[in-house]
LUMVEX-298451 format. One record per residue: residue in one letter; x, y, z of N, C-alpha, C in turn. Coordinates in steps of 0.05 Angstrom, whole numbers. Atoms other than C-alpha are relative to their C-alpha. Example, Ala and Ser with C-alpha at 12.3 -4.5 7.8 and 13.67 -1.06 7.14 Angstrom:
 residu   n_px   n_py   n_pz  ca_px  ca_py  ca_pz   c_px   c_py   c_pz
      A     18    -24      0    246    -90    156     18     24      0
      S    -16    -24     -1    273    -21    143    -15     22     14
// end
This chain:
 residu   n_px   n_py   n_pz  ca_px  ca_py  ca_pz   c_px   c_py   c_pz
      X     17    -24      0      0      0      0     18     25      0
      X    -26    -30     -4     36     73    -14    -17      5     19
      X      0     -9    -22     46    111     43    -16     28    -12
      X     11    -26      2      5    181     44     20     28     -5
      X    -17    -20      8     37    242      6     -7     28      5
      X     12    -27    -16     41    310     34     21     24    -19
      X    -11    -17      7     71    373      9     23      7     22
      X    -13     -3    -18    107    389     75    -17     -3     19
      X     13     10    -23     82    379    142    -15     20     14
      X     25    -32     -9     46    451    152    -18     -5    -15
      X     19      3     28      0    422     91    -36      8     11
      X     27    -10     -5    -59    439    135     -1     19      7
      X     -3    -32    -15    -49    515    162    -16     12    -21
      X     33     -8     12   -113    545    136    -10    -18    -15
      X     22     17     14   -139    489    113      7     -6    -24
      X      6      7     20   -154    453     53    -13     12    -16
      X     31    -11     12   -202    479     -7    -21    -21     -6
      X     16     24      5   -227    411    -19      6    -32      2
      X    -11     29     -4   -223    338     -1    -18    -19    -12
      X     14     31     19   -245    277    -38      3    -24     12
      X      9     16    -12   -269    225     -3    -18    -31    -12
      X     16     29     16   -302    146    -11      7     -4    -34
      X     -6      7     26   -266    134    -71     26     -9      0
      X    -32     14     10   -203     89   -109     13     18    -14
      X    -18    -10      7   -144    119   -129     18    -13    -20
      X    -19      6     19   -110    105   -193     13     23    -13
      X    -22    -20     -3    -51    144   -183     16      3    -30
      X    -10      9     15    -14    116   -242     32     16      9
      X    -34     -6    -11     62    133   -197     -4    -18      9
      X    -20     18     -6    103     82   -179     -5    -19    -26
      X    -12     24     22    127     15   -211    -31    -19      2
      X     26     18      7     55    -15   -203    -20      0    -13
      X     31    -10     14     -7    -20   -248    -12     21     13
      X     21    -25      1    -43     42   -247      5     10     36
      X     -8    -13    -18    -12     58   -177    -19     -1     17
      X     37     -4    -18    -85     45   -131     10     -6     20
      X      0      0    -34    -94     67    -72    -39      0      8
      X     34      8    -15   -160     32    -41    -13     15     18
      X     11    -12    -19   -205     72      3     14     26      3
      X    -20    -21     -1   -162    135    -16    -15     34      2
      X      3    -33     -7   -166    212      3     14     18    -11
      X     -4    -17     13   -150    269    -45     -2     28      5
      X     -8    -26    -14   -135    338    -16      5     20    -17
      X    -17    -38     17   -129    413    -60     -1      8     12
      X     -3    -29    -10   -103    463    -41     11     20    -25
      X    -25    -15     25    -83    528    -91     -8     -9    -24
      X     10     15     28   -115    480   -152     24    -17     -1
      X    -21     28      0    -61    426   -135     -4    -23     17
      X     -4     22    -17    -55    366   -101     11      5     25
      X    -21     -8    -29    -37    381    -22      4    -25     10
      X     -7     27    -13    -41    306      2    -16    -18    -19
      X     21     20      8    -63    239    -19     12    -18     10
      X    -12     28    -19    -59    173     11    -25    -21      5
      X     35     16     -5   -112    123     41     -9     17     24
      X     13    -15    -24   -166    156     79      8      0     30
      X     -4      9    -33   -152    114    144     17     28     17
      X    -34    -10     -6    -82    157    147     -9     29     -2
      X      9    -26      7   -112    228    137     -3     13     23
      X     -9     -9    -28    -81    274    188    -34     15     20
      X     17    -13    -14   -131    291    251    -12     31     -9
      X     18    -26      5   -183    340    241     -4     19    -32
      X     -5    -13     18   -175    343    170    -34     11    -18
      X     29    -11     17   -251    347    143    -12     29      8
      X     14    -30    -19   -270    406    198     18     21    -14
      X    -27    -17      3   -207    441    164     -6      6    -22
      X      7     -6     27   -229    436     94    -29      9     -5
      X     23    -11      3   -273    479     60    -26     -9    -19
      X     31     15      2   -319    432     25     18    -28    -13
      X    -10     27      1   -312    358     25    -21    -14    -24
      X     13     15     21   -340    311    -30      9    -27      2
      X      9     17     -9   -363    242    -22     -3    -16    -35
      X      8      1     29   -354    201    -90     -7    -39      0
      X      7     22     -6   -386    135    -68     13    -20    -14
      X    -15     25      6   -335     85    -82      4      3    -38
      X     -7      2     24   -323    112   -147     30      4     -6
      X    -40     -7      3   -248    117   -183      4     24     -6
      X    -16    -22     13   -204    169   -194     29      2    -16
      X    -28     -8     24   -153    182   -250      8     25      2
      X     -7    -27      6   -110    240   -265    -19      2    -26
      X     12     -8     16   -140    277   -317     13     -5    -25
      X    -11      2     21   -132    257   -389     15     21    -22
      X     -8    -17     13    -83    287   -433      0    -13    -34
      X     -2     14     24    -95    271   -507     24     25     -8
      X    -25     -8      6    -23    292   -532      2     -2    -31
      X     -4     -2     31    -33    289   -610    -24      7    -13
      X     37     -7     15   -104    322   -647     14     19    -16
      X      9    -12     19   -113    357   -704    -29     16     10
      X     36     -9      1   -177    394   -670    -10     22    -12
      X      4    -25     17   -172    453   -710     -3     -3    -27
      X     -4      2     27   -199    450   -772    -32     -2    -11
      X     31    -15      5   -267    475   -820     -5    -28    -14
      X     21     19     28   -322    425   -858     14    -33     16
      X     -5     16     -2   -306    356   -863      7    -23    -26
      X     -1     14     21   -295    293   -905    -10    -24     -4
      X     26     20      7   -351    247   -900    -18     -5    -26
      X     -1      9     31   -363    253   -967     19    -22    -20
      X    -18      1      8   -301    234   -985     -5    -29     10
      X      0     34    -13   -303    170   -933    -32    -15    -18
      X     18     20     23   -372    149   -976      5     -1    -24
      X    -17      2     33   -338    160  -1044      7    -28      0
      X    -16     22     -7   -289    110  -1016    -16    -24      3
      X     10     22      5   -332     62  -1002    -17    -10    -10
      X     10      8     38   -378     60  -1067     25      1    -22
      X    -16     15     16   -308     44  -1096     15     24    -15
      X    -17    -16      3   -273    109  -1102     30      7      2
      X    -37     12    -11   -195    105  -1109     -4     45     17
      X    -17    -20    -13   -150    158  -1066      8     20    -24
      X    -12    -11     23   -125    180  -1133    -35     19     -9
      X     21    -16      8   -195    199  -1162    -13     20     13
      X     -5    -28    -29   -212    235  -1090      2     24     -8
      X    -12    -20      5   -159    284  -1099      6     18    -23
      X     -4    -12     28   -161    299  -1173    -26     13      4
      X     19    -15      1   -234    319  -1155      0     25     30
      X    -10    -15    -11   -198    366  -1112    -12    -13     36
      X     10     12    -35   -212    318  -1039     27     -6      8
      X    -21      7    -26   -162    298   -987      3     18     12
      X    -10    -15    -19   -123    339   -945     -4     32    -14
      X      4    -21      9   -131    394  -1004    -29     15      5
      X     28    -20     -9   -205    405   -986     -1      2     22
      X      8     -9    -29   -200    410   -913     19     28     -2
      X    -25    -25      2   -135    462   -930    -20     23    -12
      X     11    -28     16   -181    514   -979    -29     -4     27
      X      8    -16    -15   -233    507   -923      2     18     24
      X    -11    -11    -18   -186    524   -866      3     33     -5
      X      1    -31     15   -169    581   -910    -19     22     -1
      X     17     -9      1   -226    603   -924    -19     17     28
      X     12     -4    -25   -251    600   -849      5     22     12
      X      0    -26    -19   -254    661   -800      2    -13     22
      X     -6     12    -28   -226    650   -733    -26    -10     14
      X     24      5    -16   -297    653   -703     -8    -28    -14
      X      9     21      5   -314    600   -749      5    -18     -1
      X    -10     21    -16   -264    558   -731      0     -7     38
      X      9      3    -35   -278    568   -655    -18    -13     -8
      X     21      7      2   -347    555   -669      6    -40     -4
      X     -1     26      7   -329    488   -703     13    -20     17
      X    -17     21    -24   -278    460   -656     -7     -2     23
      X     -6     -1    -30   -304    478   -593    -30    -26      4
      X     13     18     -8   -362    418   -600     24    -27      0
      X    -15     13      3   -298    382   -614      9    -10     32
      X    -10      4    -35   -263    395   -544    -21     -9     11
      X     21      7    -13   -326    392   -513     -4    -29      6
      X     -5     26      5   -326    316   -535     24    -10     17
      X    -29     15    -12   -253    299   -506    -11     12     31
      X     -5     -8    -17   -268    340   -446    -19    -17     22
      X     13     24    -15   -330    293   -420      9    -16     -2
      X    -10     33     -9   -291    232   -431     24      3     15
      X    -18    -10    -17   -243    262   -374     26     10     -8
      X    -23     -5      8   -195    295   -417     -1     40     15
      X     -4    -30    -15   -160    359   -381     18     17    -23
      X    -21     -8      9   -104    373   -425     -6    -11    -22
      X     -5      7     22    -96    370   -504     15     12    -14
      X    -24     -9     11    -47    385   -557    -21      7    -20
      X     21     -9     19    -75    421   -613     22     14    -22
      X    -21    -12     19    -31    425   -682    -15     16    -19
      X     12    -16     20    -43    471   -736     13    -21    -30
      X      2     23     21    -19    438   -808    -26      1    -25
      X     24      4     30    -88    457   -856     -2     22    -15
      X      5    -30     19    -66    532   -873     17     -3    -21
      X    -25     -3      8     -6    520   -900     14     25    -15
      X     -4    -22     10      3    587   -920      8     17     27
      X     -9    -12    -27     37    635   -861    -29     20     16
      X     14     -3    -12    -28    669   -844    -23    -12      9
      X     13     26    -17    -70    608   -842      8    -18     23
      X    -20     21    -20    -22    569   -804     -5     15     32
      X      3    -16    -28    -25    627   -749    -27      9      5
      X     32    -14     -2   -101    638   -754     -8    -27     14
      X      5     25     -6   -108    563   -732     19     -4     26
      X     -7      4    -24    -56    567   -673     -8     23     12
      X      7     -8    -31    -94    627   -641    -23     -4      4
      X     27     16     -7   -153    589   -652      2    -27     23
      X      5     26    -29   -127    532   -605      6     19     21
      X    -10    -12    -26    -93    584   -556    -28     11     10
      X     32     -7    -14   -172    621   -551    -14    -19     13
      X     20     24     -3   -205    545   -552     19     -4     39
      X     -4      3    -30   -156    535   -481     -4     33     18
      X      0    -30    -27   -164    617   -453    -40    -11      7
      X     22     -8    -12   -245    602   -463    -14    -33      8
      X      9     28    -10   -252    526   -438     17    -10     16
      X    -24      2    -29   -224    496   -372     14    -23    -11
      X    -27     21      7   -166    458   -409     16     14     -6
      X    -29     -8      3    -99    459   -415      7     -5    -35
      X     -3      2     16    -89    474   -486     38      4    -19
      X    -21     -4     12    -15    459   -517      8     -5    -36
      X     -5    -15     30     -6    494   -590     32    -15    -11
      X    -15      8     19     34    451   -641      6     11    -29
      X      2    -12     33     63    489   -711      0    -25    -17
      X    -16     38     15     69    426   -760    -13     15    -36
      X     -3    -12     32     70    484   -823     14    -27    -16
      X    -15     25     13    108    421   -849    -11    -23      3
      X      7     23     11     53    374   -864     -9     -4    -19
      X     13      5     29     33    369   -931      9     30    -25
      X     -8    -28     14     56    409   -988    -26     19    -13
      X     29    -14      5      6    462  -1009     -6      3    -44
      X     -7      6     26    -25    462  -1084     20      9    -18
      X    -11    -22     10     16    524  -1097     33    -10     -3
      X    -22      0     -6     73    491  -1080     16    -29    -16
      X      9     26     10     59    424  -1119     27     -4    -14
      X    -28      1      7    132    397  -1138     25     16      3
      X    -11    -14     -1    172    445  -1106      4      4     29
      X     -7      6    -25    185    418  -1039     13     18     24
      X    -21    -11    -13    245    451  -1018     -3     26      9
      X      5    -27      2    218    516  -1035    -16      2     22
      X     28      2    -24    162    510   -991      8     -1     38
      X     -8     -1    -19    204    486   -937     20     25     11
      X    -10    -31      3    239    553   -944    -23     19     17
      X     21     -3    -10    176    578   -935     -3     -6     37
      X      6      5    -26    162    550   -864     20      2     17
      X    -28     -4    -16    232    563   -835     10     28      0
      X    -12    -31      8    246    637   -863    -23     18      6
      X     17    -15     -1    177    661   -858    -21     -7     23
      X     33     11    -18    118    619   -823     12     -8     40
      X     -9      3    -32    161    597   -757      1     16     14
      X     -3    -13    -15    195    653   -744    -23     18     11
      X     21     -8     -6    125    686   -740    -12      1     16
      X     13     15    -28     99    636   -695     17      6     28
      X    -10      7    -29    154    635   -645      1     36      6
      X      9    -24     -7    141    720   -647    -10      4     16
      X     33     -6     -7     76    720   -636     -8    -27     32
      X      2     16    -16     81    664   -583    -19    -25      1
      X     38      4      6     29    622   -612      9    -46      4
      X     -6     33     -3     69    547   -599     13     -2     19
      X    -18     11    -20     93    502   -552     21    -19    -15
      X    -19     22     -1    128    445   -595     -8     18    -39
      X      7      4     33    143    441   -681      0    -34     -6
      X      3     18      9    118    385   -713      7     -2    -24
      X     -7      0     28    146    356   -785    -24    -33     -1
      X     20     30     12    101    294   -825     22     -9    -15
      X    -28      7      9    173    258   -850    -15    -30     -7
      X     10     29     25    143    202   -903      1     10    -26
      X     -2      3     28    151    185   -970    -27     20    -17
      X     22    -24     18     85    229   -989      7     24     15
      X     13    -19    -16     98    281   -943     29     15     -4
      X    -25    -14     -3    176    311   -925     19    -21      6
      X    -15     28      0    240    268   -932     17     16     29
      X      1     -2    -13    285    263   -877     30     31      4
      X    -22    -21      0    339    324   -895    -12     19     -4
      X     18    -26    -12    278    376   -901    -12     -4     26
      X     23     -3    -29    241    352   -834     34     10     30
      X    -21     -7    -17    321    363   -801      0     32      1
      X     -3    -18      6    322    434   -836    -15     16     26
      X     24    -11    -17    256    452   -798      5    -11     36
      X    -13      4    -38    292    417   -726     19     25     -4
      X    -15    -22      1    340    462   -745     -1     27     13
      X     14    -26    -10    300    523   -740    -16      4     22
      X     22    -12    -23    256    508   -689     18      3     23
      X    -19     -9    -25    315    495   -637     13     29     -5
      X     -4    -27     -5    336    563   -660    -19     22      1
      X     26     -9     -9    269    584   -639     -5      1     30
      X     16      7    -24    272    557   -574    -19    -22     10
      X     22      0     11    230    515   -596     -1    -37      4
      X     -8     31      5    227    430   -575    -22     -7    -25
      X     14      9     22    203    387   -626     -9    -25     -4
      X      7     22      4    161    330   -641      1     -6    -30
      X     -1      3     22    158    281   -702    -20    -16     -4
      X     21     23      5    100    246   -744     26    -17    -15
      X    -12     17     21    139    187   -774      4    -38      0
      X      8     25      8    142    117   -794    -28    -12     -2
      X     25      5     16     71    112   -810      1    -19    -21
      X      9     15     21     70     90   -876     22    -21    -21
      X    -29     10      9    148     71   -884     23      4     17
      X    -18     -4    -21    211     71   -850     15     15    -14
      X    -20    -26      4    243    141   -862     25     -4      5
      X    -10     -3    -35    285    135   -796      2     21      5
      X      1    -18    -14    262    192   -782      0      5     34
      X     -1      3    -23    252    171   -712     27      0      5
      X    -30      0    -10    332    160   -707      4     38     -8
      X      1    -26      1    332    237   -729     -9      9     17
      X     16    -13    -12    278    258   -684     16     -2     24
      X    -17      0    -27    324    233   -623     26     13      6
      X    -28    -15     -3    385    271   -639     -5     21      4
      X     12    -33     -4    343    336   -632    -17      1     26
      X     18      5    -26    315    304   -568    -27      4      2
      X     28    -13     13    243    311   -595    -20    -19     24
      X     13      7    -16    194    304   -547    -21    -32     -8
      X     11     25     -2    163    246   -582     -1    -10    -24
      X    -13      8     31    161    206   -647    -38    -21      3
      X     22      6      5     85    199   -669    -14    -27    -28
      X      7     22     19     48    136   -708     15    -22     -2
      X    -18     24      1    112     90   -714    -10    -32     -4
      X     11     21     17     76     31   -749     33    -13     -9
      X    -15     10     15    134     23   -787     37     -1     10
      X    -31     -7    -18    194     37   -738     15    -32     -1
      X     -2     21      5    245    -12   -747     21     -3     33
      X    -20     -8    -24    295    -31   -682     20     10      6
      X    -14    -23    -13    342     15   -693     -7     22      8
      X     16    -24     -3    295     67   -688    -17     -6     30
      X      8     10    -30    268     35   -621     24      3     12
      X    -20     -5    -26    333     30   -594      9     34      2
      X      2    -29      0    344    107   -611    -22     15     19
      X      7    -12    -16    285    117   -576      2     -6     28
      X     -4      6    -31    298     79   -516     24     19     16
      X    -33    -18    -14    370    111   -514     -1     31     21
      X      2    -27    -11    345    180   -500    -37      1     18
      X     30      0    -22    267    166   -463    -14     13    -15
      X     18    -15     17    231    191   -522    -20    -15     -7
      X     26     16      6    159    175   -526    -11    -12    -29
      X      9      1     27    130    136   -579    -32      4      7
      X     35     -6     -8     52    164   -584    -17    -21    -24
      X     19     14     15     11    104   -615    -27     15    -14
      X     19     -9      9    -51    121   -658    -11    -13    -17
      X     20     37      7   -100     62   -663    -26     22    -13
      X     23    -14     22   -157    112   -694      8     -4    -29
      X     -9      1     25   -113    122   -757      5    -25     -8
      X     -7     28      3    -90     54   -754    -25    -15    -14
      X     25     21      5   -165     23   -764     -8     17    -20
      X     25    -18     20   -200     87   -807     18     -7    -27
      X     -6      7     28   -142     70   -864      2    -27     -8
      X     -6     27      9   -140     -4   -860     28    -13     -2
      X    -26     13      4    -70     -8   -844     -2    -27     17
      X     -8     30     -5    -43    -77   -829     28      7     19
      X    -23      4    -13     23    -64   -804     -2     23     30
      X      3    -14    -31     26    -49   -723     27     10      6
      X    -25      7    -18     71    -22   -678      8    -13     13
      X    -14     37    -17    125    -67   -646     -4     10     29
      X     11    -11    -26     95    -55   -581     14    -25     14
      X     -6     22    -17    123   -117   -547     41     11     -8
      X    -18    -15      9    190    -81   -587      8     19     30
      X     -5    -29    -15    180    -14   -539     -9    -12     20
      X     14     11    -29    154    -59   -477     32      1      3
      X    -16     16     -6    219    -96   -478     27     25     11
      X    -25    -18    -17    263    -39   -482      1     29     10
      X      4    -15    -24    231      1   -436    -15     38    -26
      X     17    -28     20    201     64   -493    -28     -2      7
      X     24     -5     -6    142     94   -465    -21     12    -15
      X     25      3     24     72     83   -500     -9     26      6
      X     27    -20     -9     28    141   -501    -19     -5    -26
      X     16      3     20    -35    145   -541    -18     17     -5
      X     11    -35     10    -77    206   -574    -27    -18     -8
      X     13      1     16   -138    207   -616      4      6    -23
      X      0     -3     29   -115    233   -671    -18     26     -8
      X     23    -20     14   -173    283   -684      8      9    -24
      X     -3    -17     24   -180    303   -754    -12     -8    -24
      X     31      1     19   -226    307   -817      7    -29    -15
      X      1     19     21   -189    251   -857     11    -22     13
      X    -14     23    -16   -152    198   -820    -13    -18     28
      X      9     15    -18   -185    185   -753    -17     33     17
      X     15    -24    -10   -249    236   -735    -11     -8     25
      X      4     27    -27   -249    204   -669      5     27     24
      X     -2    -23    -19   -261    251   -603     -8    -14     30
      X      7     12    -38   -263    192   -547     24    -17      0
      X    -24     10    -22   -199    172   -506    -11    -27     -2
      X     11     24     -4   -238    109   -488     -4    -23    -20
      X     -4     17     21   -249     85   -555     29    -14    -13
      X    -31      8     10   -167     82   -573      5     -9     23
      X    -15     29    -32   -150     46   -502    -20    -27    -11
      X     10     28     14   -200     -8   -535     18     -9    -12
      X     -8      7     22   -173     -2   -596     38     -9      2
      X    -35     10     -5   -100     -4   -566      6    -25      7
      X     10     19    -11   -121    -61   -529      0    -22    -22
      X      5     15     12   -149   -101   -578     19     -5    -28
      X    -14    -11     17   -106    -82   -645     29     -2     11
      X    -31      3     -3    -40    -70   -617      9    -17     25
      X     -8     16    -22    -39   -111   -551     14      6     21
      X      1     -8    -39    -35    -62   -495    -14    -16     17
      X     17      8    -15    -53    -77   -437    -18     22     18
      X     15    -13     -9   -112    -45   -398     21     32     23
      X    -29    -37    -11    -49      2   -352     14      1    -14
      X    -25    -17     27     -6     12   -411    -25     18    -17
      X     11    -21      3    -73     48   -439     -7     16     18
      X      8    -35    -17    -87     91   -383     21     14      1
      X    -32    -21     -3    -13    103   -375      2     18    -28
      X     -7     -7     28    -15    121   -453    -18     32     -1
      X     11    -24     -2    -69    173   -440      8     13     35
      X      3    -20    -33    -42    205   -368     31     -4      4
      X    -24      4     -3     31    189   -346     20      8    -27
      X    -25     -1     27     68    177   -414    -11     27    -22
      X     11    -17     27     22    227   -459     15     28     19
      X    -12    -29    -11     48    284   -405     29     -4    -10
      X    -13      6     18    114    254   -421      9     17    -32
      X      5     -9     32     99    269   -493      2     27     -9
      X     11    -26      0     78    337   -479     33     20     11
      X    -24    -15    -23    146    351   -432    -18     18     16
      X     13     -4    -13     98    367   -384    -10    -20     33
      X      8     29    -13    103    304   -335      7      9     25
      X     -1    -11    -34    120    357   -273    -13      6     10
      X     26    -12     -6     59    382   -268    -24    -24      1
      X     33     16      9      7    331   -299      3    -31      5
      X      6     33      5     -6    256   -313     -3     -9     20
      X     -7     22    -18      8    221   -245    -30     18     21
      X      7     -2    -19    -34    231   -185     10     13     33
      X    -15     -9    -18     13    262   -134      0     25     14
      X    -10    -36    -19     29    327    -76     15      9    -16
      X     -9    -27      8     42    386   -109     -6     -3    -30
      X      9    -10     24     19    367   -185    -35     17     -7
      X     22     -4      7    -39    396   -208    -24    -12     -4
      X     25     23     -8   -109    366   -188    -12     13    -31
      X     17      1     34   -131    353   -265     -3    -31     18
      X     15     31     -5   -178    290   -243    -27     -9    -10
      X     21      9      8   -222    244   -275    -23    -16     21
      X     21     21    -14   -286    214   -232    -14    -18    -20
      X     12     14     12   -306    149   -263    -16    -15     16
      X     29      9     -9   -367    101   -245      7    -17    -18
      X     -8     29      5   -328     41   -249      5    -31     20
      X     -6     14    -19   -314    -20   -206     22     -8     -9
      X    -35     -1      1   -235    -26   -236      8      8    -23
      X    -12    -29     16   -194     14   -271     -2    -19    -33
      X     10     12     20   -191    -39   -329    -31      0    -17
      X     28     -9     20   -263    -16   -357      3     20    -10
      X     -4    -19     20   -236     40   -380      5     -2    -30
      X     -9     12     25   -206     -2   -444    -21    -16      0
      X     18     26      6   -253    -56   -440    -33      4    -11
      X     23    -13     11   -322    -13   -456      4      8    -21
      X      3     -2     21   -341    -13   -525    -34     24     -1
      X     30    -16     -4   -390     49   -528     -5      6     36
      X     -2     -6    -40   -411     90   -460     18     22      3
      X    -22     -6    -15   -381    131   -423     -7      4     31
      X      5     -5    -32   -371    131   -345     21     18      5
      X    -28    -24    -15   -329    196   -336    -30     12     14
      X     28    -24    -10   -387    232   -280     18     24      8
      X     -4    -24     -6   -343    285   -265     37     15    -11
      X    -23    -11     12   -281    326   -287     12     20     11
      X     -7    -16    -17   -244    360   -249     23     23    -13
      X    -20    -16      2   -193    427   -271     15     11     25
      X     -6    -15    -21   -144    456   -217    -20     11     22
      X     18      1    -26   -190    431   -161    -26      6     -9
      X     35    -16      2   -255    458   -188     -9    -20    -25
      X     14     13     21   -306    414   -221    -14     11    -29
      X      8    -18     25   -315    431   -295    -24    -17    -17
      X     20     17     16   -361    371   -323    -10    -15     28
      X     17     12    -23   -413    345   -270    -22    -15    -17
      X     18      5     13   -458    294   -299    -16    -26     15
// end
């Protein structure tokens, strides 16, 4: 059983703001499944964590001390979810496109009738900030009842330098006017634009001379993202753009091995990139690269199922030598329009052969990780930040194991309940 965690030993001098009571604790710290503490007690103070431990142990006189206590009848508690990879920004859709496809529409014919990633790009364009708020914020809304606190939110559909930045102060508004923690990804370097159609290099000119330095001006990111595949950027333009962002300031994540083995992931670790996204196709030198330096690989079982890929990641690969899973949704119009946490811990589950605490760790522990954010968030602990999920479960394993549903009843931001249901 862990012992009860305190901030220092004055942790009660005026009191508590709120204590959490009759409920399990899946801490997800230490070396054990999901870290549970049975019959456990949850303490804010400040919108952080001031103690936690098992109730029994909960220093004298602590309920009379706090200023309002809550009673969560034997239900669990998680940290708050962080989905660490979305696309949630972005106008219209492509549900047209997905019934094309399947009355027998190639990819090729699609895009000649001007579909894929080029019709979500001319509506981004097109869009007005308000009308991308408007659109995304049923989006969050979605992640945020299935106990997500924290999300990453890339841009990637303007590709032009004032789309690109019209779409990252659309995620920075979507976290000032909703209680999440919203962390702004540039990833101007995913797809080349039509304008730009055989003329790669140029483009990547473009996003390093003009569109970055912009961003890291205007303050509008936390990380740069590159898409380093055979359709997308090879692996001596997606370096160009590490290049620039560390002379930005600037850490950096990578989408890659998706659809081939770049090794871009052995790149992405020499720039110490906070994480190396999709890796389907990673081969073991590119695992041992990431093991070398503790760089997350972020699975993404939505994309995995909506294209019909076949080839997984070597997950029993990144068990062995110790590379920590994390796992996203993905959000986004063409690949995986997916806006529930719950559904990809299935699908991780079933598909790639997590197990039920390697998906919670994938969404809470390792996705903060991901984020370089793992001082504050993911775990359950004194002094991080009370982002907590209340579920209306009898063990933490139903979180992956529910097909459809959801049991998140409450949601907690920096101590204060934001989704009550």
């Amino acid at each position: 059983m862990q012992m009860p965690s305190e901030i220092n030993h004055n942790s009660l001098t005026g009191g508590w703001d709120a204590l959490w009571l009759d409920c399990h604790l899946a801490t997800m710290a230490g070396p054990k499944p999901y870290g549970i503490i049975a019959d456990g007690a949850l303490a804010v103070k400040d919108g952080r964590i001031a103690w936690i431990g098992p109730a029994a142990e909960l220093p004298a006189g602590a309920e009379k001390r706090t200023g309002v206590v809550h009673r969560l009848n034997n239900a669990w508690v998680t940290p708050g979810f962080i989905d660490c990879h979305t696309h949630l920004v972005y106008a219209g859709n492509r549900a047209h496109e997905f019934e094309l496809r399947l009355n027998g529409a190639t990819y090729e014919e699609i895009a000649r009738a001007g579909g894929g990633i080029v019709s979500t790009v001319k509506a981004v364009r097109a869009a007005s900030e308000e009308e991308l708020v408007a659109q995304s914020t049923p989006r969050l809304r979605a992640l945020q009842s299935e106990g997500v606190t924290t999300v990453e939110i890339k841009s990637g559909y303007g590709l032009e330098t004032a789309s690109e930045l019209k779409m990252l102060r659309v995620a920075r508004r979507l976290g000032q006017d909703h209680p999440v923690t919203v962390h702004a990804t540039f990833l101007g370097a995913h797809a080349q634009p039509p304008e730009f159609q055989g003329r790669s290099d140029a483009y990547i000119d473009l996003v390093i001379e003009e569109m970055l330095p912009a961003v890291a001006a205007a303050n509008l990111a936390n990380a740069v993202d590159v898409f380093c595949e055979n359709i997308a950027f090879s692996v001596a333009q997606t370096e160009r753009v590490f290049k620039a962002a560390v002379d930005c300031g600037l850490p950096v994540k990578l989408h890659a091995e998706q659809l081939s083995d770049q090794k871009g992931a052995i790149l992405a670790t020499r720039y110490d990139a906070l994480s190396v996204d999709h890796v389907e196709y990673i081969q073991p030198d590119g695992v041992a690269a990431l093991a070398d330096r503790g760089t997350v690989a972020v699975l993404l079982p939505g994309a995995f199922y909506f294209i019909h890929e076949t080839q997984k990641p070597p997950v029993k690969g990144f068990r062995q030598a110790g590379v920590p899973m994390a796992l996203a949704t993905d959000c986004n119009p063409g690949t995986s329009p997916c806006t529930s946490p719950l559904l990809m811990m299935n699908m991780a589950c079933v598909n790639f052969g997590l197990t039920p605490a390697e998906a919670l760790a994938g969404f809470t522990t390792n996705a903060a990780h991901a984020l370089g954010i793992a001082a504050d968030f993911g775990t359950l602990e004194a002094g991080k930040q009370a982002d907590l999920a209340v579920w209306d479960i009898q063990t933490p394993a139903e979180l992956a194991y529910r097909l459809g549903g959801n049991p998140c009843s409450k949601v907690i931001k920096t101590g204060e309940i934001v989704v009550n249901r």
